[in-house]
N, C-alpha and C positions, 0 to 999 in steps of 0.2 A: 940454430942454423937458419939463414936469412933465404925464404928461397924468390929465384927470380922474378920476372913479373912474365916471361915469357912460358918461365917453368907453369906457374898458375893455368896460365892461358891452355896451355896445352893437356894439364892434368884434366881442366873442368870438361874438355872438348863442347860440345855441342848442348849449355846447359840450357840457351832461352825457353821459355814454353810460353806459348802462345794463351794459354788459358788461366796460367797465374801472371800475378805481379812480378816485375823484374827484381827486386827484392828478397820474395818470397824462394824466387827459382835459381838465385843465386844462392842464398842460404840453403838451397838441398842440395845444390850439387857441390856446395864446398863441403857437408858432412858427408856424402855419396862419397866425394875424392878422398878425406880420411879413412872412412870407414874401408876402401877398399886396397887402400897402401897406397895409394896413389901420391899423395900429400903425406908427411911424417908427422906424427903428432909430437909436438916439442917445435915445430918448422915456427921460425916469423912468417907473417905475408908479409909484402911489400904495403910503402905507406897507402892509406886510401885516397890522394890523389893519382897517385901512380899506378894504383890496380885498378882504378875507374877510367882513367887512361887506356889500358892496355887491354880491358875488355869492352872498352867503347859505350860505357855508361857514365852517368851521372856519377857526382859524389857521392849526394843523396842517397842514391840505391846502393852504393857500396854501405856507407855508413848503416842504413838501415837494416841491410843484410847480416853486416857484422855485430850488429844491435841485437837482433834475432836469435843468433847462436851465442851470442854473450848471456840473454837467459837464461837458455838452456844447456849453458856449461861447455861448451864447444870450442868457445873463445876467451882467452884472459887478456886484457887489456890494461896494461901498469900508465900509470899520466906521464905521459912523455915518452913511452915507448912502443913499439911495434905491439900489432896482435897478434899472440901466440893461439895455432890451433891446438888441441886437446884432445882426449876422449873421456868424454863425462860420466857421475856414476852409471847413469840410465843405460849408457852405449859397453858396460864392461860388467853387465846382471850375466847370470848363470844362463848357460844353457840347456843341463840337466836337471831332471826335477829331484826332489827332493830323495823322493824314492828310492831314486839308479845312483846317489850318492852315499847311502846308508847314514845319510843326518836325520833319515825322519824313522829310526827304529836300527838293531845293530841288521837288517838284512840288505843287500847293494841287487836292489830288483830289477833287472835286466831283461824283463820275461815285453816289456814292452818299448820299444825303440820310438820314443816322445821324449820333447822339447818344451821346458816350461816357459811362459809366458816370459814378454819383455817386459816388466812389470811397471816400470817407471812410463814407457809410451805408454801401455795399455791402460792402466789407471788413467793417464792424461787424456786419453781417447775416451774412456769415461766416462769422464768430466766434462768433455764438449759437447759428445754426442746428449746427454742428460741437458745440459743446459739449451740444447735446440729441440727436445724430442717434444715440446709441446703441443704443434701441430700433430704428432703420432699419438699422442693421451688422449686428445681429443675425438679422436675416431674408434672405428669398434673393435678394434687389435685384431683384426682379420687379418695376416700377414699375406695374402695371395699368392701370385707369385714371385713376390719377392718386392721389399718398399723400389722406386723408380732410382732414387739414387743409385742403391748400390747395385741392378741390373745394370745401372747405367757405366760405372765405375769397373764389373769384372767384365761386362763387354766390350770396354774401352783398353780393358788390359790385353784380352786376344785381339784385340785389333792392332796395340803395337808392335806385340809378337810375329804379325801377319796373316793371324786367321782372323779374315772378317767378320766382325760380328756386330748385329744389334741387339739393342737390350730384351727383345720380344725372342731372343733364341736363347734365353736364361731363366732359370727358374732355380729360384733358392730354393735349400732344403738345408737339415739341419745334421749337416755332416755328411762327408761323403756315404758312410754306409748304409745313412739315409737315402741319398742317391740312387744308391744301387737296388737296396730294399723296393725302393719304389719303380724302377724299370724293371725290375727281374718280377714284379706284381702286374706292371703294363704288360709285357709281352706274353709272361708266362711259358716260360721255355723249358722244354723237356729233356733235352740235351742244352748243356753249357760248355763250351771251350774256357779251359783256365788255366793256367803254367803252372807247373811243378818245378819250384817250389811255388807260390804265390801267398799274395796278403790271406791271415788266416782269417779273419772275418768274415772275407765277401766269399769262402767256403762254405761257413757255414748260412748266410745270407743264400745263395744260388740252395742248397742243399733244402732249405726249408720253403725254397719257392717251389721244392718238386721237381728239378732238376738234376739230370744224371751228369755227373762230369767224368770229362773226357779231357787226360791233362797231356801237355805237352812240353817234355824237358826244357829249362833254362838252367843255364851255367851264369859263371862271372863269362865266361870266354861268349856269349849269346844263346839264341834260341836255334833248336834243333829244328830247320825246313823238314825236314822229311817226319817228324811226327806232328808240325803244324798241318800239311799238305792232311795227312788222315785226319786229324781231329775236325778241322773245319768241313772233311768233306763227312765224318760221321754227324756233325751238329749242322746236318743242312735245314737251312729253311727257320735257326735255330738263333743261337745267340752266345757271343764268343765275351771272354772279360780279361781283358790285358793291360797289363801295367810295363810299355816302353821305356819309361824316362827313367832312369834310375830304379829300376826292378827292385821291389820290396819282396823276397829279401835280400838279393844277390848281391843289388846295386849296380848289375849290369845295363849298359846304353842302347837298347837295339839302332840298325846301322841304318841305314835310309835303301838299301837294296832290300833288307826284311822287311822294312814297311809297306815298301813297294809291294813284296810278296802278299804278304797280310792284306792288303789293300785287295787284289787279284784273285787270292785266297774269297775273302769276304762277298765280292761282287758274282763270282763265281758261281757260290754257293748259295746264296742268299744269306749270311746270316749276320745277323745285328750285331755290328762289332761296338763293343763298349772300352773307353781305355779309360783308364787311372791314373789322372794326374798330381795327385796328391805329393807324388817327391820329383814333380818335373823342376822345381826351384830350389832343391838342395843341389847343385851342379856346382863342383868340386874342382874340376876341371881349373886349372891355370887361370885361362881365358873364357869363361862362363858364354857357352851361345846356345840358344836354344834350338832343338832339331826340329826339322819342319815336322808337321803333323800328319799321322796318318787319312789321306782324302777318306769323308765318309761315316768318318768315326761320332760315337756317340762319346761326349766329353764328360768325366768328372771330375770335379776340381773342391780344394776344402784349402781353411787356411790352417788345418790340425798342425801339420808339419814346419808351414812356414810362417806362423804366429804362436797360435796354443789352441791342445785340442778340446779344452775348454771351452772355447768361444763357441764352437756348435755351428758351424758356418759353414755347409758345403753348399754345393750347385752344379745342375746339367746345364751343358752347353747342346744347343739340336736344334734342327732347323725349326720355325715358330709354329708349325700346325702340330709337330710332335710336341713340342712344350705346352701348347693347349690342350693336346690330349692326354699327358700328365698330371697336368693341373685338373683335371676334369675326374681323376682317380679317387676315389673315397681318400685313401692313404694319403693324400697329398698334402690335407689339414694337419694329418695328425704329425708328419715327419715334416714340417715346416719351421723355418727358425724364428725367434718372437721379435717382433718389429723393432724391439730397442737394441736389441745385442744384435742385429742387421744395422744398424745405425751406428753403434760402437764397430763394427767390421768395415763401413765406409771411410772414417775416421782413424784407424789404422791402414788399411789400401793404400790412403796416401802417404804412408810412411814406409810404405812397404819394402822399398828400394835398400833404405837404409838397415832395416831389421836383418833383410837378405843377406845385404854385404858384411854385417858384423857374423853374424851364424856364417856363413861358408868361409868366413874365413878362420873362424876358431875351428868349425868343424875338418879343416880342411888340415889345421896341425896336427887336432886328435887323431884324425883319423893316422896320419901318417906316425905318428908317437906309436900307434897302438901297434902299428904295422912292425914297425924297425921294434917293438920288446916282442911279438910274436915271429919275426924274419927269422929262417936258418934252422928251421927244427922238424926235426923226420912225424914226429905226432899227429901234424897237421899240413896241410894246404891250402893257401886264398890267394885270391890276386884282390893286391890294391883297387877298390870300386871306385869309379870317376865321382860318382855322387850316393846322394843316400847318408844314411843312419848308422849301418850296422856294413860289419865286415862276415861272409860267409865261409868259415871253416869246414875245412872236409878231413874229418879226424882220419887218420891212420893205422891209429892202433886200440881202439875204444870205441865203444858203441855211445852214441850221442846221450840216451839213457843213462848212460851210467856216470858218462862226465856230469851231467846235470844233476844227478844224485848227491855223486860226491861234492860239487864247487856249492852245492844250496847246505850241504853240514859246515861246511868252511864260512857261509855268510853270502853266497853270491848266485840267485835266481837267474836261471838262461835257462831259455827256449830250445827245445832239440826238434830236429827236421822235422819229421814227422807231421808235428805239429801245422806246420805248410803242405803238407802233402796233402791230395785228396783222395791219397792210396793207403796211406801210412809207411809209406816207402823214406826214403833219407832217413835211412838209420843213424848213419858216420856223419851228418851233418850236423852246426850249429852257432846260431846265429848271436855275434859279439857286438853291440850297439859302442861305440865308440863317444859318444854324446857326452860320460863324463868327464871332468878334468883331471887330467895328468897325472896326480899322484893316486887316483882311485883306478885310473886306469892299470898302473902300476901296479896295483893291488890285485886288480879282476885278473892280471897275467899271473903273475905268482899263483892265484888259484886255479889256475887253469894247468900250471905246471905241476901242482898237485894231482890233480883232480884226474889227469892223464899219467 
């Protein structure tokens, strides 16, 4: 199928960028348009006189553009006839790792809701970053707070988002719960606000800094105001840790009148609100927008989720005299990412768009596949999560324990509530990562039909 020239026009919307070449920025947003359904893959374009026409460029840039993605598999081009777009091996690699599919051993390990590498860009990010990093050999591998590039590159990202930011309120570290480790060692808080359920990590992170927690209900349906309202006012003066965007593990959105709350809450009280952005960019959602931020907050961001959590690449966002006073922490060396795998995360960022929209958009079938074989059954209860990893059951008839007992003899590791809690409360819950493909997902239901 032939598509128009106006059709194009309107798929790419608003692709120029002022900071690449017209070439370069036209080859991202024609893979950006496939990758997110916009463009069909199998579509002809129109000829490159006439798409150079109709988007007010050169030939030249057309040609070049389509040169680009002819590389890298994107574009097939027969002599004498139209380019057909595509989607190449690189943009059709797995999502789950090897683990949660049971190809690396007979057990389908579930106990962790992660996304393996995009192998093909990551190797080729690689390779580039390796072949510039000779100016970084050259110097004493000090990573400080973070090489300038890529301060310069995630503070250019919240700035498109619409949180202003320079690169002196960034400070790399080496994975979110590095992050965390190291503010919860800044401040040192004796009281910590955290949701129940919440990421199980920064549990025990907060717990080892000396900190008493004090949790506050979260559903798939939101956050409970009225045990927010106590917990912030018992952690006065203190430090709260929240995960808005796509709640780990719920996968719930909190709404912009909570934030509000939260915000008022925090100010109120005094206490250092920390949030968790690590699944603000699996958004699942139809129309993927992201929700404004809450005013105030102390930001952690990692590309665990939305790359691989391999790379080791987290960072605070905060205004710049708190980031020098972090940087100024013993810990700060040792939980720091090494200069060159900071230069391989630069080098990916700028493909990031594209990794995004192939992940949300497979993630966004499983997720619904996993949903419609679990729909219609008295055992359990979830609501479909706008974004996220994993789907949150709330068993019925079985204690969370004992379905995890039984589906790990059957061959299939999962996490029961608990394990989120920092009470050991959610007995009847338990957490279904949705991340494998299709036919494994088929399978994790079947054991779960047992297993209940």
């Amino acid at each position: 199928m032939r598509v128009r020239d106006d059709y194009v026009v309107q798929a790419l919307g608003p692709w120029r960028n002022a900071k690449a070449p017209l070439s370069a920025a036209l080859a991202r947003a024609l893979r950006e348009a496939l990758l997110d359904g916009r463009i069909r893959p199998g579509s002809e374009l129109p000829a490159e006189r006439r798409l150079a026409a109709a988007l007010g460029v050169s030939r030249g840039t057309v040609t070049a553009a389509l040169e680009r993605l002819r590389d890298a598999g994107w574009v097939r081009t027969r002599h004498g006839s139209a380019s057909t777009v595509q989607l190449p091996a690189a943009a059709t690699e797995r999502i789950a790792p090897l683990s949660a599919t049971g190809e690396a051993g007979s057990l389908i390990d579930l106990r962790r809701a992660a996304p393996a590498a995009p192998q093909e860009l990551y190797l080729e990010a690689a390779r580039r970053a390796t072949e510039r990093a000779g100016p970084l050999l050259a110097e004493h591998g000090e990573p400080g707070p973070g090489i300038p590039e890529l301060r310069a590159a995630i503070a250019a990202w919240y700035s498109r988002e619409g949180t202003a930011t320079r690169p002196e309120q960034i400070l790399v570290t080496s994975g979110a719960r590095a992050a965390l480790t190291l503010v919860a060692a800044h401040f040192g808080p004796r009281v910590a606000v955290v949701e129940t359920p919440t990421y199980f990590n920064a549990l025990q992170v907060l717990r080892h800094a000396g900190a008493r927690l004090v949790g506050c209900r979260v559903t798939a349906d939101g956050w409970d105001l009225d045990q927010l309202r106590d917990a912030f006012a018992t952690a006065r003066g203190h430090l709260a840790y929240l995960v808005p965007d796509f709640h780990n593990p719920t996968g719930a959105l909190m709404p912009p009148h909570t934030r509000r709350t939260v915000a008022q809450l925090a100010a109120q009280h005094q206490v250092t609100l920390v949030v968790d952005e690590t699944m603000r960019d699996l958004d699942l959602r139809d129309q993927p927008d992201p929700m404004p931020r809450i005013p105030g907050a102390l930001l952690i961001g990692s590309t665990s989720k939305s790359i691989w959590g391999g790379l080791r690449i987290g960072w605070i966002r905060a205004r710049a005299s708190l980031v020098r006073a972090l940087w100024d922490h013993p810990l700060s060396g040792p939980l720091s990412a090494p200069p060159v795998q900071q230069l391989v995360a630069v080098e990916l960022l700028d493909d990031l768009e594209s990794v995004l929209g192939r992940r949300r958009h497979e993630l966004r079938q499983q997720r619904d596949h996993l949903g419609g074989l679990l729909a219609d059954d008295a055992r359990w209860r979830f609501t479909l999560p706008p974004g996220g990893l994993a789907l949150w059951l709330r068993l019925t008839t079985a204690l969370a324990d004992t379905v995890v007992e039984r589906a790990g003899r059957n061959g299939v590791a999962l996490a029961a509530g608990p394990r989120f809690a920092a009470d050991a409360t959610l007995t009847r819950y338990l957490r279904v990562p949705f991340t494998p493909p299709r036919h494994v997902l088929e399978q994790i239901a079947d054991v779960l039909d047992d297993a209940c």
